[in-house]
C-alpha positions in Angstrom: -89.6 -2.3 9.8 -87.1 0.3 10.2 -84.5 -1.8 11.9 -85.0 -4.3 8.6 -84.3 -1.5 6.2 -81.4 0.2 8.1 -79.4 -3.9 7.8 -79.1 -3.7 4.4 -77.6 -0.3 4.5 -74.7 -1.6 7.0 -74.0 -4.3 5.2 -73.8 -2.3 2.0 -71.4 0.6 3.7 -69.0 -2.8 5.4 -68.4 -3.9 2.3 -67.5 -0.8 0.6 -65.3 -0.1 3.3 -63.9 -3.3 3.1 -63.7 -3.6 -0.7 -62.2 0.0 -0.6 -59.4 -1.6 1.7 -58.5 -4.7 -0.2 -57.9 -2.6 -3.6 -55.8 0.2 -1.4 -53.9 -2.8 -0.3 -53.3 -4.2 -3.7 -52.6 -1.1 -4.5 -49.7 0.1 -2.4 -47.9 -3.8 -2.8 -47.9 -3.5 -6.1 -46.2 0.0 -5.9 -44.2 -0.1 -2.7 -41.0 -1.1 -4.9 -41.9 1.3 -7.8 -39.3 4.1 -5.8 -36.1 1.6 -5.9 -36.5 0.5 -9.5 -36.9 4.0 -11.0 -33.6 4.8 -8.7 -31.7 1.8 -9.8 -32.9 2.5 -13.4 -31.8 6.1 -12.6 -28.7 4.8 -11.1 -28.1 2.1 -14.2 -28.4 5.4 -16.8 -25.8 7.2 -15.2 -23.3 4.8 -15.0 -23.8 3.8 -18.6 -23.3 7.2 -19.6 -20.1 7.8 -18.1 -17.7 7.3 -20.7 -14.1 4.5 -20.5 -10.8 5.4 -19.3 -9.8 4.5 -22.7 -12.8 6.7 -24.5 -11.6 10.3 -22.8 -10.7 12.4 -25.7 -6.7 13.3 -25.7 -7.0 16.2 -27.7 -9.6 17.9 -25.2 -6.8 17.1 -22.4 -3.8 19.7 -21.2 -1.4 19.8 -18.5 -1.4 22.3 -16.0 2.1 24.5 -15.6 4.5 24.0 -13.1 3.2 21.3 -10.9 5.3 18.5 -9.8 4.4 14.8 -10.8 5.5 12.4 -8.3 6.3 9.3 -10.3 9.1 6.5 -11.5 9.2 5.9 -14.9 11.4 2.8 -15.4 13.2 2.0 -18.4 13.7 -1.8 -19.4 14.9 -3.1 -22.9 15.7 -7.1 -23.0 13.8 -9.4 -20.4 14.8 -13.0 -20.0 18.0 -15.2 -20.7 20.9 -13.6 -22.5 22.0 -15.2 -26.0 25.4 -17.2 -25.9 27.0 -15.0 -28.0 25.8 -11.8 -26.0 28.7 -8.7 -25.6 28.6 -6.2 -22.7 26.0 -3.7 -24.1 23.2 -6.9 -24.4 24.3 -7.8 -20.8 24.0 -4.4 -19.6 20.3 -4.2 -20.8 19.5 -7.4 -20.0 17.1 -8.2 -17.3 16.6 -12.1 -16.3 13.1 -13.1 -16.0 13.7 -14.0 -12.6 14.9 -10.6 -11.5 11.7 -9.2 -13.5 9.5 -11.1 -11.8 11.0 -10.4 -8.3 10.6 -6.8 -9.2 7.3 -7.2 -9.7 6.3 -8.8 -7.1 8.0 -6.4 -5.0 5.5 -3.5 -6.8 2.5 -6.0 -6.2 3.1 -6.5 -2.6 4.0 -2.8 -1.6 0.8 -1.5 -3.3 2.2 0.2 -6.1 0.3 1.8 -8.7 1.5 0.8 -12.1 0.5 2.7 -15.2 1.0 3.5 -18.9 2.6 6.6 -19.9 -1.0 7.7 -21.6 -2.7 6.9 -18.8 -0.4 8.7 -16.8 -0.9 11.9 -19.3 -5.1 11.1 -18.3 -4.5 11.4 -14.8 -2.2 14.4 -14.6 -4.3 16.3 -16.4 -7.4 15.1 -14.6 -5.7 15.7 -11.2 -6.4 12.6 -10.4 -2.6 10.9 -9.9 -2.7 8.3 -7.6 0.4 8.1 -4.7 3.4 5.3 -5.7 2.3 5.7 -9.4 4.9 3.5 -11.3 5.6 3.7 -15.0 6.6 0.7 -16.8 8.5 1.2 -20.1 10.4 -1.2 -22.4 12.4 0.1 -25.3 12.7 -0.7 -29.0 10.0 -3.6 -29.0 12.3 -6.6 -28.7 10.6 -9.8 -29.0 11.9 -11.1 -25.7 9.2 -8.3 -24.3 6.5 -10.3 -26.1 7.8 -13.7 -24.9 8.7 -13.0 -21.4 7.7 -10.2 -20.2 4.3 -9.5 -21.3 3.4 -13.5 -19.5 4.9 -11.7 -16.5 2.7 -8.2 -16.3 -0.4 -10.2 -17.1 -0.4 -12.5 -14.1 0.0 -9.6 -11.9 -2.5 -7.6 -14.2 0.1 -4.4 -14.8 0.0 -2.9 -18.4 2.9 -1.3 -19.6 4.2 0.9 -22.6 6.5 -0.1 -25.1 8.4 2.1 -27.2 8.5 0.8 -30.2 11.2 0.8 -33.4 8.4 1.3 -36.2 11.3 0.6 -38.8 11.9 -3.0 -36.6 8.9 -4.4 -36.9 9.2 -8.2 -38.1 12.9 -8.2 -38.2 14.8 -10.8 -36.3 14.9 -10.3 -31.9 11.8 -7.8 -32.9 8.2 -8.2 -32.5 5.9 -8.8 -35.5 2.8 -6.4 -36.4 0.7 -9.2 -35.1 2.4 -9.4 -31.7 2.6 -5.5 -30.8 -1.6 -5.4 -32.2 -2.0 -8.0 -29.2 -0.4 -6.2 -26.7 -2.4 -3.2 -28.0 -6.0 -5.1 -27.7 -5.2 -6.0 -24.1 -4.5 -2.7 -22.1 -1.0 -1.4 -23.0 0.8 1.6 -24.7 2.3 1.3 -27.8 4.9 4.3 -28.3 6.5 5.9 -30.8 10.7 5.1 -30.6 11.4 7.1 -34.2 11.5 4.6 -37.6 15.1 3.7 -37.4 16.2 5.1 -34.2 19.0 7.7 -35.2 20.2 10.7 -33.5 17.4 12.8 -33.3 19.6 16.4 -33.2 21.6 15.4 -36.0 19.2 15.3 -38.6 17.6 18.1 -40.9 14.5 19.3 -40.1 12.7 16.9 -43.1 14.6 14.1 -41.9 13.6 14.9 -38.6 10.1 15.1 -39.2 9.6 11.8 -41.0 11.2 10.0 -38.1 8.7 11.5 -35.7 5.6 11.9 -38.0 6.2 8.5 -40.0 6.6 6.4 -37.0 3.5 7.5 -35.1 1.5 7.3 -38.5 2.6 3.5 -39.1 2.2 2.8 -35.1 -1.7 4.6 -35.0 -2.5 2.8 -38.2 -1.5 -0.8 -36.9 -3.5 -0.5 -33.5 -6.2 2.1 -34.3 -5.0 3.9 -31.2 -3.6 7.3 -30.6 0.1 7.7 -29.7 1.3 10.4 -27.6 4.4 9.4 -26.4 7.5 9.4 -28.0 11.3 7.9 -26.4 14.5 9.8 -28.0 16.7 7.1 -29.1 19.6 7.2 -27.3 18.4 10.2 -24.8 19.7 12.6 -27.5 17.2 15.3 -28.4 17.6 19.3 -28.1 15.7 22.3 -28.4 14.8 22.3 -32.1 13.8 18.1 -31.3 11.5 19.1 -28.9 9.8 21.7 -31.0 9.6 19.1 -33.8 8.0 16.5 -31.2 5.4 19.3 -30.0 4.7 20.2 -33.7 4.5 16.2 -35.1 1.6 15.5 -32.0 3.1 14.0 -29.7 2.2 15.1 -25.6 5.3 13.6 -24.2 8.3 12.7 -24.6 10.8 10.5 -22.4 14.3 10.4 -22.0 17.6 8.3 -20.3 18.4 11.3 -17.9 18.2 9.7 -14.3 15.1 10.1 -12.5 14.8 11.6 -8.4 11.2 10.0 -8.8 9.6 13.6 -10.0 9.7 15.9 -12.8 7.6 18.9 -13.5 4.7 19.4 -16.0 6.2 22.3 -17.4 8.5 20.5 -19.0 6.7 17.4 -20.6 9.7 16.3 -23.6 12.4 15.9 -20.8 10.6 13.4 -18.7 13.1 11.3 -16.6 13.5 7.8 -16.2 14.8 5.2 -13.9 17.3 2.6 -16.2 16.6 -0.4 -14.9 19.8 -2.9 -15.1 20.9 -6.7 -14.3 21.4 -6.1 -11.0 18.7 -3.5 -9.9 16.7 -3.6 -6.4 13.2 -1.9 -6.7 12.9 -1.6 -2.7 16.2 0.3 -3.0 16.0 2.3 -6.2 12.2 3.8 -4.9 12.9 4.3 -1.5 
């Protein structure tokens, strides 16, 4: 009689055991990837919160003194074939689509980094400048820019700034509003290059100011982007232009002095440039 009533009791504790077993095993499979989706939805927060190159607030941005930027800022105007009638100065700053796309090619191939003036700014004062940073720049927003250039940059994904005439816009061998929006919308600078381009130290000091101010209010309007670079027409600026370019908002400001492939952050409204002409060889000129 005892062995009958101790059966039921084993077979009562086996199947707890075993029903205790099942449910731990359910249990743990259902929860064994719990871990890695909190950590990729960990993982997924964090990178949503960090905030676009493009996003990172100017303003909140400042150079630190007397460090040296290694970096060649080139200077292009006209790219692509000359005009029949074209006289010495349109040769000079012409650049045939052929030789642009050589050149680069030749920045493609050998690594280069190629950068906007503002993102240049970014990285400087991020102290994050990569090595063989190159600066694209093309003044006074010629239409041949739009037409032949910009096709080139695109297919080897480089964004560049232009420096743009804000009193030029729409005229004839200039680009249109719509044009210079589109080059805004897809990654590259647009620059203040003064309304009419006149000799900055020759004007008053209202004169003055409406070239600076007026041109970066008309140019920030049209692409609802900040601009923080100006280009002295001509190269001709001096002390009281720099002030004025400091006081109007601007961060930089570049110039035609030759380059050596440097210049220091102490001095931000005398930044050097490589002049790019007909005849130019990258692999020389950045050696």
């Amino acid at each position: 009689m005892q062995e009958k009533r101790k059966l039921p009791i084993f077979q009562l504790s086996a199947f707890i055991i075993l029903a205790f077993l099942i449910v731990a095993f359910f249990y743990v499979a259902k929860n064994e990837d719990k871990p890695k989706e909190e950590a990729e939805g960990k993982l997924e927060t964090a990178q949503t919160s960090v905030e676009p190159a493009k996003t990172v607030s100017l303003d909140n941005l400042t150079w630190p003194e007397n460090q040296t930027v290694n970096a060649a800022i080139l200077m292009y105007h006209h790219i692509g074939p000359l005009p029949s009638d074209a006289d010495d100065i349109r040769r000079g700053l012409t650049v045939s689509l052929e030789n642009f796309e050589a050149q680069m090619k030749y920045l493609k191939e050998n690594r280069y980094n190629v950068l906007t003036m503002k993102q240049m700014y970014t990285l400087v004062a991020q102290n994050k400048m990569p090595v063989k940073a190159v600066i694209l720049t093309f003044d006074d927003g010629y239409l041949d820019n739009y037409l032949y250039a910009d096709p080139v940059l695109d297919s080897f994904s480089f964004k560049a700034t232009f420096n743009i005439i804000s009193g030029m816009v729409g005229d004839s061998e200039y680009m249109t509003e719509e044009e210079i929006l589109a080059l805004s919308k897809r990654g590259y600078e647009i620059s203040s290059h003064t309304v009419s381009h006149p000799s900055l130290e020759q004007l008053s000091s209202n004169a003055l100011n409406r070239e600076l101010v007026d041109s970066k209010i008309a140019l920030e309007k049209l692409t609802g982007e900040k601009v923080i670079t100006l280009c002295y027409p001509a190269g001709k600026y001096n002390a009281e232009v720099e002030a004025a370019v400091k006081s109007a908002g601007y961060k930089m400001a570049i110039t035609t002095e030759a380059s050596k492939g440097t210049f220091s952050t102490s001095r931000p409204y005398e930044i050097p440039r490589y002049r790019i002409n007909p005849t130019t060889q990258l692999d020389r000129l950045l050696k």
